[in-house]
N, C-alpha and C positions, 0 to 999 in steps of 0.2 A: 343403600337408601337412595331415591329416586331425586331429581332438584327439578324443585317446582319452576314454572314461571307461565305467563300468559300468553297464549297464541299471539301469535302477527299473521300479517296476509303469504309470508312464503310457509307458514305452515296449515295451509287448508289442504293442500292436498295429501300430506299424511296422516290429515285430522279424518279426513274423509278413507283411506285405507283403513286407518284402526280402528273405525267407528264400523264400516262394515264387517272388517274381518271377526270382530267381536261379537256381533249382533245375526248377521245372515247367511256370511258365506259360508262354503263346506267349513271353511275354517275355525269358525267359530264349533263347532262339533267339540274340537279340540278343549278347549275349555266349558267350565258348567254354566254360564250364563248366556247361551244358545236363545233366540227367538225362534231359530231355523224349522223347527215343527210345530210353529204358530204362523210364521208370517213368513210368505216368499216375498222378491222384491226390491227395493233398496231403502235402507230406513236412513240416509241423509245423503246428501249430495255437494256440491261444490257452493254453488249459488245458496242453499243454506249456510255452508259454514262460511263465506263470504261476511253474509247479511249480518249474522250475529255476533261477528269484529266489530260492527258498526254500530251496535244495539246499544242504547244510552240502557247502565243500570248492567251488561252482560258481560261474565267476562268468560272466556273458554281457558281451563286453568290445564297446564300439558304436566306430564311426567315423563321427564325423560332420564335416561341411564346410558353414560357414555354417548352422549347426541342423539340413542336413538328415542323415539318416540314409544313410551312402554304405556301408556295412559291420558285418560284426559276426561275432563267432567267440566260441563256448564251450568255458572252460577247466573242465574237472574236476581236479584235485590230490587224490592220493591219497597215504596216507601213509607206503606205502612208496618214495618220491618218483617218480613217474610222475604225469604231467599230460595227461591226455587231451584233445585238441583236435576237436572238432568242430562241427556248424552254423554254419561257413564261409562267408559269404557278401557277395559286391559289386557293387551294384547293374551288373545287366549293361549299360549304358550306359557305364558310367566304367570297366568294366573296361578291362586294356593302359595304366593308366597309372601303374602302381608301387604303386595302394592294397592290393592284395592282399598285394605283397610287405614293406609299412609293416605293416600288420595281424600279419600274421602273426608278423614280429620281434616288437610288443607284447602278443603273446598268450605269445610265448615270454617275456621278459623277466618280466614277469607269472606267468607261473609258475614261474618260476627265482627271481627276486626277493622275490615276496609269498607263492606256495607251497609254497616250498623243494624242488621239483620239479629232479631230475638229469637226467631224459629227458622226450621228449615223443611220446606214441602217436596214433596216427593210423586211422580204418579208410578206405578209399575202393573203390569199387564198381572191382573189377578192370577189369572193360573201358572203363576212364577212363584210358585210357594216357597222353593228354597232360597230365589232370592228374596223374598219378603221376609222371610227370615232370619237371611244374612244382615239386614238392614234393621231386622230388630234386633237382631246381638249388638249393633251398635247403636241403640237407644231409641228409634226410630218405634213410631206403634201406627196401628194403621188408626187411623180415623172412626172410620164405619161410612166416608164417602167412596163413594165412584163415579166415574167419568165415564162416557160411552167411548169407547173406540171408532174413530173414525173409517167406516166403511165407506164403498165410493172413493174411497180421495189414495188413490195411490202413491200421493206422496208421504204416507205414512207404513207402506208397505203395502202386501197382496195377502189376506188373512185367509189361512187353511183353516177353519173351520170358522164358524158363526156364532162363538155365544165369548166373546173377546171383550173384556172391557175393562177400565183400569182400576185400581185400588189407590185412596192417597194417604202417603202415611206423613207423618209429622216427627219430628225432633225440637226439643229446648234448646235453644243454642247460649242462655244465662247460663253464664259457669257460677254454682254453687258457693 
């Protein structure tokens, strides 16, 4: 089992390794949560993962396993309690073996807990059916909103094809 804790400024640039290798590189291949035949490019950078150590409300939550860096997801808390979760990501090697699903309850707990967050929002690139699925096994439903994908802005990536846009899905975060 993985031992949570919050980034600091000497772990951005492992944040920024496992965030790509996850997301763009050939690397990511290796694991099922591939953007790589959606979007060329690089989907975060240094000066991102910088800025949002700094973000009143952010916190970048790591998993690590024997020091190394195996995962990591950013919670945003907002005050009118929504916690938005995103840059998601585990090392595509170790993925399938429950890290995502560990991660993801302590991003929740965390924001239910420390951010007094009631729900938890989500955006994921529509045509990620399996992962929007993976995120409904664990209680998540999509809304019926979508976001447009920013086209133009490269700092979002370099999109292979043209009809990209996001889906947002929601979770309860009131334990019953």
């Amino acid at each position: 089992m993985p031992i949570f804790r919050a980034a600091g400024r000497s772990d951005v640039d492992r944040v920024v390794r496992l965030v790509e290798s996850a997301y763009r590189r050939e690397s990511s291949r290796v694991g099922w949560t591939t953007e790589a035949d959606l979007l060329a490019g690089q989907r975060t950078d240094r000066a991102e993962v910088e800025a949002l150590l700094e973000e009143p409300g952010a916190c970048l939550l790591l998993a690590l396993e024997a020091d190394q860096l195996v995962g990591c997801v950013l919670i945003k808390t907002h005050a009118h309690g929504t916690a938005h979760i995103g840059m998601f990501a585990v090392s595509p090697t170790l993925q399938a073996r429950g890290l995502g699903r560990a991660l993801l309850a302590e991003a929740e707990r965390v924001a239910r807990q420390e951010g007094g967050a009631v729900r938890a929002k989500m955006t994921v690139i529509e045509q990620r059916s399996e992962l929007i699925a993976w995120y409904r096994r664990r209680g998540y439903h999509t809304t019926g909103e979508t976001e447009p994908f920013p086209y133009g802005n490269a700092r979002f990536g370099l999109p292979l094809r043209d009809d990209l846009r996001f889906s947002v899905l929601e979770k309860s975060l009131v334990e019953p």
